[in-house]
N, C-alpha and C positions, 0 to 999 in steps of 0.2 A: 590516267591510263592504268589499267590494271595489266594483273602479269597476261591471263587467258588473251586479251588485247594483241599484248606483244607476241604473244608465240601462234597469234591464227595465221591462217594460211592468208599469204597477200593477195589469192584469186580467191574471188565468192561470186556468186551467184545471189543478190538481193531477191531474183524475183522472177519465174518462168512459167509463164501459163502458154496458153497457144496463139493471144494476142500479143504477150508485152514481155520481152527478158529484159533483163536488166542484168547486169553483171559492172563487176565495179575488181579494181587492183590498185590497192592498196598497201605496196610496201612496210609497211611500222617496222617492223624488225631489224628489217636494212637502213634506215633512216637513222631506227633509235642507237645501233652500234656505230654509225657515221659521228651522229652527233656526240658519242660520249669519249669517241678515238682524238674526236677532234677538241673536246673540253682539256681532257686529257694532255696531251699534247700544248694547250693553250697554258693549263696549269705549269706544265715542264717550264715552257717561255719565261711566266711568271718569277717563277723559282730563279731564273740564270738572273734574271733584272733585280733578284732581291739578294740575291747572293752575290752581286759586283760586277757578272759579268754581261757587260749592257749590249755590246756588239752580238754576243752570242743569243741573247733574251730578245731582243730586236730580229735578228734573224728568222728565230725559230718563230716568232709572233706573226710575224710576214707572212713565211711558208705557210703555216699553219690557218692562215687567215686565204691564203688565194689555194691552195691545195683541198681545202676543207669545204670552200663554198663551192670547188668544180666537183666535190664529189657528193657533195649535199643535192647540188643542180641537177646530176644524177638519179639520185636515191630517192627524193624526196618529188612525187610524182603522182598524184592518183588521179586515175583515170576511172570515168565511169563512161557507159554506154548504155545506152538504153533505144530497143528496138523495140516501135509500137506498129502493130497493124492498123488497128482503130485507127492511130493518128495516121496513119500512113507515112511516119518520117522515124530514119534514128537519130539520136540527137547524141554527140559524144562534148563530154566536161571533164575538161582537163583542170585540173589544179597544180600551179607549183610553186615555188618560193617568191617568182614575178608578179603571180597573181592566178587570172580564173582567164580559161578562153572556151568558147560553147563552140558549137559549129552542131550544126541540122540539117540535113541531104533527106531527100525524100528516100523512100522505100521502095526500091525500082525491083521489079520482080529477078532482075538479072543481079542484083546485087551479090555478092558473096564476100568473104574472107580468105585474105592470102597471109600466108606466114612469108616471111622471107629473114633471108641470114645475109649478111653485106660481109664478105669481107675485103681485106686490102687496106691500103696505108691510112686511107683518109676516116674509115670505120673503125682503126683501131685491128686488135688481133679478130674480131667479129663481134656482130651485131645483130641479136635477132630484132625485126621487127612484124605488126600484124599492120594492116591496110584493106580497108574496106574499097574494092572495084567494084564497080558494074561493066559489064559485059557490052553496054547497050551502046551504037555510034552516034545517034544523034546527042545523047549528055554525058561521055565518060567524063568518069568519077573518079577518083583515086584518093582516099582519107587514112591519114597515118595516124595508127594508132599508140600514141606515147604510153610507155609501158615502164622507161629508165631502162635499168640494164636486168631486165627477168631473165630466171630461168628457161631453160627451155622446153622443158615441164610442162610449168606456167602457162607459156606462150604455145604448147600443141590440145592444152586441156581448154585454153578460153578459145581456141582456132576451131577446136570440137564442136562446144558448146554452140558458136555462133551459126557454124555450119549447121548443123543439128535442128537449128530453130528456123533456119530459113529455108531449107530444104520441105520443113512441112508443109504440102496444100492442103485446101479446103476439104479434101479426101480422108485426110489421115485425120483430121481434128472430128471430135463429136459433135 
């Protein structure tokens, strides 16, 4: 990983012509200060267990060990999406510490992007999230888009973006 790496913006854009965007988010940033708060922290543990005090080194190893993976579980997220005409399908890839999950909806002209913000007990103090609906009643659709905990920034520039590209007909493209 180089430095330019860690300090890019976690939303990019791979790739937008007027068949195929592609956009991807990629937290590194939030990830790489998750993991070094939590190294960190692990070292402290370390240090109590070598210094005598076992109960306290034990402790802190614990916390640090279920605290750190609920907020890695968090941070540690990338999301791609990729909307093709040609293919006539988006296909969203999620990545995270569990593993890889695809999912692919066809490309319904009704489709669009919703942002939404949750809040209340069970969300936490709030929660933006992005979800791909469709409109249409014979196959509603409804696909959440894992993002962790983004800005909301973030989450109103890639809500742009997608809107942006699927709003285009065959009118506006050359």
């Amino acid at each position: 990983m180089t430095l330019p790496n860690l300090l890019a913006d976690p939303f990019r854009v791979l790739q937008q012509t007027d068949a195929v965007l592609e956009i991807e988010y990629r937290p590194i940033r939030r990830a790489a200060i998750a993991v070094g708060v939590t190294l960190l922290t692990a070292a402290m543990g370390l240090a109590a267990l070598a210094d005598g005090a076992i109960g306290t080194g034990v402790t802190v190893l614990a916390m640090t060990a279920l605290i750190g993976g609920l907020i890695l579980r968090e941070t540690a997220v990338v999301t791609q999406l990729r909307l093709d005409r040609v293919a006539g399908h988006a296909r969203l890839r999620v990545t995270r510490l569990q593993g890889r999950e695809d999912r692919t909806v066809p490309l319904a002209p009704s489709l669009r992007v919703e942002p939404r913000i949750r809040y209340g007990s069970s969300a936490g103090p709030e929660k933006a999230e992005l979800a791909l609906v469709t409109a249409d009643d014979s196959s509603p659709l409804e696909i959440q888009i894992p993002t962790g905990r983004a800005d909301r920034e973030d989450m109103a520039r890639m809500a742009a973006e997608i809107t942006s590209w699927l709003s285009r007909t065959s009118e506006d493209r050359p």
